[in-house]
N, C-alpha and C positions, 0 to 999 in steps of 0.2 A: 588292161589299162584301168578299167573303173576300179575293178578289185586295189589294184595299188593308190588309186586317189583315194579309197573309203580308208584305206590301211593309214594311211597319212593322217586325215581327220579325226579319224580315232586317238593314234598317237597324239595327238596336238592336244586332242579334247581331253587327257587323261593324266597329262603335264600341268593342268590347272592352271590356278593365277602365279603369276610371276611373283620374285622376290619384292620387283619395283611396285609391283600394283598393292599387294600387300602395307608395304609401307604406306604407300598414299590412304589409302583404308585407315587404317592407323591412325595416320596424321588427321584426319578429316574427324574420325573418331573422339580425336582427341580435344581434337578444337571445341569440337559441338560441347562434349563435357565439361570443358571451360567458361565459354559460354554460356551452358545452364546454371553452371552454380556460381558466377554472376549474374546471372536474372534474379534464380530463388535467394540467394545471402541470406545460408543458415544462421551465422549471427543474427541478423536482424529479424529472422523468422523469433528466434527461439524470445528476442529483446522482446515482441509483440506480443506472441504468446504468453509470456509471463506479465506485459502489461494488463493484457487483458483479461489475466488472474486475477490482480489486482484491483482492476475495475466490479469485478465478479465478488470478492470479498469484503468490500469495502460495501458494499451493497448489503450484502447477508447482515454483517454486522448492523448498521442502519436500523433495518427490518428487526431486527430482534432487538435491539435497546428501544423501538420503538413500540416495541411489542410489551416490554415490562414498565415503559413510563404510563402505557391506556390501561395496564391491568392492576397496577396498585395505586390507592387514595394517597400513599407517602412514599413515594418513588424515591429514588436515590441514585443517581449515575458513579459514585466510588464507594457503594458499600458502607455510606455513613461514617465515611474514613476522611482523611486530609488530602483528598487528589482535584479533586474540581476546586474551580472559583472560589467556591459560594459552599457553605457546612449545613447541612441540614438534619436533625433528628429527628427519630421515628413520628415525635409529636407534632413536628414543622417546623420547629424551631430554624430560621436561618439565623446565620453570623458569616460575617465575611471571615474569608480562610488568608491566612498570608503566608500559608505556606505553598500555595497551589503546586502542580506539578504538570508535563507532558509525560505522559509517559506512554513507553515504546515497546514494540513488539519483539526488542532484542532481548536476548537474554545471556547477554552477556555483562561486564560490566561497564555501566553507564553513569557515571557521578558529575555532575554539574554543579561548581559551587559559584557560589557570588549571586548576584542578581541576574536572573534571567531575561530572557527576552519578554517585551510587551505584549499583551494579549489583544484580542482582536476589538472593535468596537462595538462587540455584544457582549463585551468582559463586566462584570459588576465593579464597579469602578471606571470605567472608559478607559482608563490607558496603565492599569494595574499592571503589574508583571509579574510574570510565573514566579516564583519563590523569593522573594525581596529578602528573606531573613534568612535563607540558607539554598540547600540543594532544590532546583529545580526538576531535576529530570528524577525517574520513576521505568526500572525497569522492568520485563519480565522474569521472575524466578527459575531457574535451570530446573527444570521437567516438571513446571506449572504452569509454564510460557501459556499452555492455551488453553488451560483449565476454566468451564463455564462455571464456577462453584463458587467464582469472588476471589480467587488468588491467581487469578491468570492477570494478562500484564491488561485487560481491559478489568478492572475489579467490581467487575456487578456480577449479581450473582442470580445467573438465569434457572437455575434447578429450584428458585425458589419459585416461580410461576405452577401456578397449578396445573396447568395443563401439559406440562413437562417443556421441556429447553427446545426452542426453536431451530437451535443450529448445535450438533455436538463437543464443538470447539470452535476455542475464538482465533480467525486464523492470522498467520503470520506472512509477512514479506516473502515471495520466492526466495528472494537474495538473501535477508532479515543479515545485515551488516552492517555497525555503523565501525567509521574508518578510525577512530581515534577515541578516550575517553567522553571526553565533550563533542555530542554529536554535528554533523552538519547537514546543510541544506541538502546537500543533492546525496545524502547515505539513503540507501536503499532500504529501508523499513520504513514498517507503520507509527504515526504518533495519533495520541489522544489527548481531545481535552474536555473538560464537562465543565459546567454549569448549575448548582442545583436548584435551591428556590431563592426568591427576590422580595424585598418588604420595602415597606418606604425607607427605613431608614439603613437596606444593604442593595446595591443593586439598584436603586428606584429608575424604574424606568425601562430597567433591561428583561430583557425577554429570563424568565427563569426555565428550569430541565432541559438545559439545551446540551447539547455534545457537537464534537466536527474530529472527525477522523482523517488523515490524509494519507498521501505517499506520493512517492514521486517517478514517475516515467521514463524510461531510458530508449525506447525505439525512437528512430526519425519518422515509423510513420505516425506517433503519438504523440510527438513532442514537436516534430515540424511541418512533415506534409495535412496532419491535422491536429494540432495542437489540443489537446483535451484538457491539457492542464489549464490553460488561458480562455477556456472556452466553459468551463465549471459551474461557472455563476460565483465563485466566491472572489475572495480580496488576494489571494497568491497566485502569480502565475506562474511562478515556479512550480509549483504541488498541485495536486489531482483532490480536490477536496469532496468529502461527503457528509453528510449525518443532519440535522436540523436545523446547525445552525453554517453557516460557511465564513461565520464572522468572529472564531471564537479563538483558534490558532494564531499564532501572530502572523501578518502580512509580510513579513520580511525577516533576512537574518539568517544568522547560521541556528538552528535549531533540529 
């Protein structure tokens, strides 16, 4: 008798789980997976992660234009070119610029005509605007986009520091997309503006060597559960602002 009750439990035990139990396993399996990738939402992972590239580069950048206005007596934020404010030559000479520019870390094509948008209230002029007499925007060059040598789409030229370039390249938007010719507020790239030097009679008043870099944020936990853009210290709450000045981009607008 015992022999045939051990024969039975054996049998039983060697039949496993059932097809039902299986299933349930399964199902429970399945849920749970569900569930996790509702908690983590790799979209919004990946949204933060690249915002907080952008936090990261916008920083480096900073650092290093900050690093070639303390180490030359006649700095210059575009290369002694027509892209900031404000024109300045090797000698000091300022003149105000009327052709200013933003320009973007796209390197696609970017033409903005007519008058641009207002520049911010540390513009030389107070309420001047980006290229009043033609194209405002200023893009990056297709495979110069991040060249630290003055032809990358920030155009200072960091390999002129003596002590060699702080950062290898100037870097670009994860996204780096703007959605249409004429760029707009919420496209995913970086914009720049400069500032150079200020006399009584360009600028009086206004802080000169200034720059502000921005971008814009696409996670909810950077844009709503902590809002970094609104939180910057500068005049856009739309944009993520950096660099010396936070008052030099315009405040608003599709730009």
């Amino acid at each position: 008798m015992t022999s045939f009750i051990n024969f039975n439990l054996k049998e039983k035990h060697e039949k496993g789980f059932t097809l039902l139990e299986l299933l349930i396993v399964i199902a429970i399996i399945a849920i749970l997976s569900i569930a996790l990738v509702f908690m983590l939402n790799p979209a919004e992972t990946l949204k933060k992660a690249r915002d907080a590239q952008r936090i990261s580069d916008l920083k480096s950048v900073k650092t290093a234009l900050g690093i070639i206005l303390t180490a030359s007596s006649t700095p210059s934020l575009d290369g002694y070119g027509s892209v900031c404010l404000t024109s300045t030559t090797p000698a000091g000479v300022t003149t105000a610029n009327a052709s200013a520019k933003i320009s973007y870390s796209y390197d696609g094509t970017v033409a903005c005509t007519g008058v641009g948008p207002t520049a911010g209230i540390d513009a030389a002029g107070g309420t001047a605007a980006f290229g009043p007499s033609g194209s405002w925007c200023r893009n990056g060059v297709a495979g110069s986009v991040s060249k630290v040598d003055g032809t990358g789409w920030i155009p200072v030229n960091l390999k002129a520091l003596t002590g060699g370039t702080p950062i290898s390249s100037y870097p670009v938007d994860p996204v780096n997309m703007v959605s249409a010719t004429t760029p707009n507020a919420s496209d995913l790239v970086y914009r720049y503006a400069c500032q150079n030097g200020t006399s009584a009679t360009v600028g009086s008043g206004k802080p000169a060597y200034i720059f502000e870099i921005n971008a814009v944020f696409e996670s909810n936990a950077y844009t709503s559960e902590d809002n970094k853009m609104s939180k910057d210290g500068g005049d856009n709450n739309g944009m993520y602002e950096s660099g010396n000045s936070l008052y030099l981009l315009p405040a608003s607008g599709a730009f």
